[in-house]
C-alpha positions as CSV (number, residue, x, y, z in Angstrom):
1,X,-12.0,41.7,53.2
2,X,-13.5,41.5,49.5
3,X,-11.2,40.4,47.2
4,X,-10.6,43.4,44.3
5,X,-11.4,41.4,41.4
6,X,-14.9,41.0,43.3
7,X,-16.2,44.5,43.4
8,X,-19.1,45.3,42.2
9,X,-17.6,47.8,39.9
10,X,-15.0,45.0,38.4
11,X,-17.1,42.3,37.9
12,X,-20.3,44.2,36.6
13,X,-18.0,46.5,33.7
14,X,-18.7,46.5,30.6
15,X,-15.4,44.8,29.9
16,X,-15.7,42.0,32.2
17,X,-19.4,41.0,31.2
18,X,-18.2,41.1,27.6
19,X,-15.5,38.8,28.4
20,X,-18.0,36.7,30.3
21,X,-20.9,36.4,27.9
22,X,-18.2,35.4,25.4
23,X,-16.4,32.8,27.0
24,X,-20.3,31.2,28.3
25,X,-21.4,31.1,24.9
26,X,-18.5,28.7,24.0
27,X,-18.6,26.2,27.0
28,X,-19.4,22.7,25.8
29,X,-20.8,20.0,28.3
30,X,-22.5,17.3,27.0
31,X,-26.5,16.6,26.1
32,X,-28.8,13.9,25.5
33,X,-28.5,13.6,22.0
34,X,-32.0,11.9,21.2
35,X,-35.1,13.8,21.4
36,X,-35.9,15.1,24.9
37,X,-37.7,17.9,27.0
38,X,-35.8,20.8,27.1
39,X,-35.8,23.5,30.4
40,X,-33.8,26.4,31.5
41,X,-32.7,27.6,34.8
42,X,-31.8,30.9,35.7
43,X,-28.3,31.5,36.8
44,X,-29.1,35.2,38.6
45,X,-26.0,37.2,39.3
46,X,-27.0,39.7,42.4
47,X,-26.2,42.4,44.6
48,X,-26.7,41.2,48.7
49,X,-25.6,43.1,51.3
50,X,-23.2,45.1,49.1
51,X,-21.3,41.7,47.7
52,X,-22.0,40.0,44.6
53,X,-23.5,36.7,44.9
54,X,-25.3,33.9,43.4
55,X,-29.3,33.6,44.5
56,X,-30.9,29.9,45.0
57,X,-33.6,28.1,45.9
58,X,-34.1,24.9,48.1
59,X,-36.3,23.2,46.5
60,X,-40.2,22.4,48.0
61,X,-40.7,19.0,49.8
62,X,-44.0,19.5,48.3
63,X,-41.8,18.5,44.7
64,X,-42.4,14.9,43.2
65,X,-38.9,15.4,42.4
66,X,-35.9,16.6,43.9
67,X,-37.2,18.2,46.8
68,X,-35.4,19.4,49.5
69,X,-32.4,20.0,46.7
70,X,-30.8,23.5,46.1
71,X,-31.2,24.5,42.9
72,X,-31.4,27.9,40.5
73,X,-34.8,29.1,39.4
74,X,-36.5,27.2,36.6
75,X,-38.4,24.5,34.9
76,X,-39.5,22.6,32.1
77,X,-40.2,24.7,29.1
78,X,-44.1,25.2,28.1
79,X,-45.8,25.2,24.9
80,X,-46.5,29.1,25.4
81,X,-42.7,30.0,26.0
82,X,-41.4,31.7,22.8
83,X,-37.8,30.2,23.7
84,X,-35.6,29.1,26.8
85,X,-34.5,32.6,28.0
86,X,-38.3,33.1,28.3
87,X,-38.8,29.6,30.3
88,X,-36.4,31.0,33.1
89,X,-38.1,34.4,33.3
90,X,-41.8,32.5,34.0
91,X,-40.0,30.3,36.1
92,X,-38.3,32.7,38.5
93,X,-42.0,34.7,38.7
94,X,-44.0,31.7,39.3
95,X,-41.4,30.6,42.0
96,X,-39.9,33.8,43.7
97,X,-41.9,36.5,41.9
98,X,-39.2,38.5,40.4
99,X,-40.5,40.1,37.7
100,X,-38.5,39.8,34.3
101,X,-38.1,43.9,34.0
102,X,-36.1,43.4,37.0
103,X,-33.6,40.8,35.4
104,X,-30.8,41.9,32.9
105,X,-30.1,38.7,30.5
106,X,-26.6,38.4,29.8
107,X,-26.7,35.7,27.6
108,X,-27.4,31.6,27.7
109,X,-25.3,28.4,27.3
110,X,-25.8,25.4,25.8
111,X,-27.5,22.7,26.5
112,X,-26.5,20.1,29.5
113,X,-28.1,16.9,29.6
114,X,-29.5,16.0,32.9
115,X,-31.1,12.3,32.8
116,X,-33.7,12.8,30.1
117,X,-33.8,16.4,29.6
118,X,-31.8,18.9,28.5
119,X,-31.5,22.3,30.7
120,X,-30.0,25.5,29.0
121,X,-28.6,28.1,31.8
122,X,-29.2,32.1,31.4
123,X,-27.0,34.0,32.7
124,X,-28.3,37.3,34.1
125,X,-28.1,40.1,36.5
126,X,-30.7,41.2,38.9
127,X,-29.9,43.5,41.0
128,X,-30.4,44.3,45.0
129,X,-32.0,41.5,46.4
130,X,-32.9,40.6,50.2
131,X,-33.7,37.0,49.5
132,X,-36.0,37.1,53.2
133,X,-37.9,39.4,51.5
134,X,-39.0,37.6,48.4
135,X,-42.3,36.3,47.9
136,X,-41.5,32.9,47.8
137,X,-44.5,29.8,46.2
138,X,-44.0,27.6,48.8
139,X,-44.9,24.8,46.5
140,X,-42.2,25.1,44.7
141,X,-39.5,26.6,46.7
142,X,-38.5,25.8,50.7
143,X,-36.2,29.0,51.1
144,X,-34.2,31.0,49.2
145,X,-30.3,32.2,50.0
146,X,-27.8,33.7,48.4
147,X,-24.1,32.3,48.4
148,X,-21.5,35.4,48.0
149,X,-18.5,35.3,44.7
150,X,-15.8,35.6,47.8
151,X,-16.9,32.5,49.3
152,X,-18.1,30.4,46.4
153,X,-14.2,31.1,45.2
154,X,-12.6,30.5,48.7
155,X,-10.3,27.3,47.9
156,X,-11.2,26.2,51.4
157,X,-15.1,25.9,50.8
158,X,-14.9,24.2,48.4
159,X,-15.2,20.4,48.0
160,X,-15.4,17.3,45.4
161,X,-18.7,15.0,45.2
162,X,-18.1,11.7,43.0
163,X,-20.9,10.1,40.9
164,X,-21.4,6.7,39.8
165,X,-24.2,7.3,37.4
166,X,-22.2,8.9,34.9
167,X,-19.1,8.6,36.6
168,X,-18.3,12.5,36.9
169,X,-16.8,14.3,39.5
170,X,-18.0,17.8,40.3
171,X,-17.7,20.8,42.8
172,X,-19.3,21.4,45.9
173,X,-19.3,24.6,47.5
174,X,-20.3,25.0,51.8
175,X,-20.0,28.7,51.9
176,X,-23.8,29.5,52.0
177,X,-26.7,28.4,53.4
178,X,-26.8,25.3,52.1
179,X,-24.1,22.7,50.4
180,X,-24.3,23.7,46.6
181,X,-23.7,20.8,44.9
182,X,-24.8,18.2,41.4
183,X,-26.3,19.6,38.4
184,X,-26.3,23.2,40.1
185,X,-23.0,23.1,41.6
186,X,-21.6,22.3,37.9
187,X,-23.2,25.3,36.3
188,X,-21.8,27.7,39.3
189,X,-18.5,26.3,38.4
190,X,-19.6,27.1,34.9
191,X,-20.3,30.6,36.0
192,X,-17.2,31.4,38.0
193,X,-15.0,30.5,35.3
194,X,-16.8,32.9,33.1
195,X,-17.6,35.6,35.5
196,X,-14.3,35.8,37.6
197,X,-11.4,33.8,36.3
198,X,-8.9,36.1,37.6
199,X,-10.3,34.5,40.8
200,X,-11.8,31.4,40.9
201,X,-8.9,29.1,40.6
202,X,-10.5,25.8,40.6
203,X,-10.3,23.9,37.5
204,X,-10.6,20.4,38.5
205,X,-13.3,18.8,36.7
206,X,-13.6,15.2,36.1
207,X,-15.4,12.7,33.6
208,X,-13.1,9.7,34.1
209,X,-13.0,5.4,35.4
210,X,-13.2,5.7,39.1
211,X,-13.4,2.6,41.5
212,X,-16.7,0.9,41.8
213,X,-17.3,1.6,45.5
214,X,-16.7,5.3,45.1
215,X,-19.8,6.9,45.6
216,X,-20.8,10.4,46.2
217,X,-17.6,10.4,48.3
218,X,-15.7,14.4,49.2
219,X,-12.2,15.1,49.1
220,X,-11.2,18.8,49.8
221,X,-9.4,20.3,46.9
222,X,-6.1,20.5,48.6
223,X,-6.3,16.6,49.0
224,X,-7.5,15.7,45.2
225,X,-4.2,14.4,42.9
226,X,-6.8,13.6,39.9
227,X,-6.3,14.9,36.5
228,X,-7.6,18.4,35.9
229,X,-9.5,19.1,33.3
230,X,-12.2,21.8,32.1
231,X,-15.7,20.8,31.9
């Protein structure tokens, strides 16, 4: 059974997606501060099978780099794109050929440093989607899924994945598909907080010392005593 708070009709008011664009305006995550390539990613909101989810990609193997990672839709930003929001549109056409009439932009972020770029996330709603059905650039994207709001926010999917290189703890989530997890796990989490904090419950995010032979290691949420803190 859907939780209430994950209607359709809750989640998508006018209310709750002015609460939402608000509070994903003001989120502040640290970027590379010197002079780097900027690119956006689409974080598309949809309707699948009468829930609300989030869609992603598994990235091509064809892909120099990550390949075979989930990930949202997007890219480096062109010459020709007029700004970011317009860098996630051409990138979610070129890779799953949604066009951007289809796509309701909420609002953006700010910028996250990922290695040496910086990626801005648009939030945005697109509508039904069937992801089988999407015509899909195989080199660029492997499959496409989508990973409901009830189990992206169900305590017992999700999970903790540890970094060494920045030390940084993040959430997974195992609901869909595929493990959601990294860079794109940490702008779901981003997302959820926005989107349904009456919800998602899970505030544990970490940028703190760990031990040196703690790599990429997974603790289930239930089992982590570290310091909480929002990202």
């Amino acid at each position: 059974m859907i939780d209430s708070g994950l209607q359709p009709e809750v989640v998508l008011s006018e209310s709750n997606r002015k609460a939402c664009i608000e509070k994903f305006k003001t989120i502040q995550v640290p970027k590379v501060r010197r002079k780097v390539p900027e690119a956006a990613v689409l974080v598309p909101l949809c309707l699948c099978n009468g829930e609300l989810g989030f869609l992603y990609t598994l990235r091509s193997m064809k892909l120099s780099s990550n390949r075979g990672q989930v990930s949202f839709p997007g890219g480096m930003r062109d010459e020709d794109d007029a700004d970011l929001v317009e860098t996630a549109l051409r990138e979610t056409w070129e890779e799953l050929k949604i066009p951007k009439e289809k796509i309701d932009v909420w609002t953006t972020g700010n910028l996250i440093g990922k290695s040496n770029v910086n990626v801005m996330p648009v939030l945005a709603y697109i509508g039904e989607i069937e992801p089988e059905k999407l015509e899909m650039n195989q080199d660029e994207v492997e499959d496409a899924f989508v990973v409901s709001l009830q189990q992206l926010c169900d305590p017992e999917l999700i999970r903790f994945t540890t970094f060494r290189h920045p030390v940084v703890t993040l959430p997974s989530y195992l609901g869909g598909k595929y493990r959601v997890w990294g860079f794109t796990g940490a702008i779901t989490h981003m997302a959820l907080e926005c989107l349904v904090p009456q919800v998602y419950n899970y505030k544990y995010f970490s940028i703190q010392p760990i031990r040196k032979d703690v790599y990429d290691t997974e603790t289930s949420s239930s089992d982590s005593n570290s310091t909480r803190s929002k990202m």
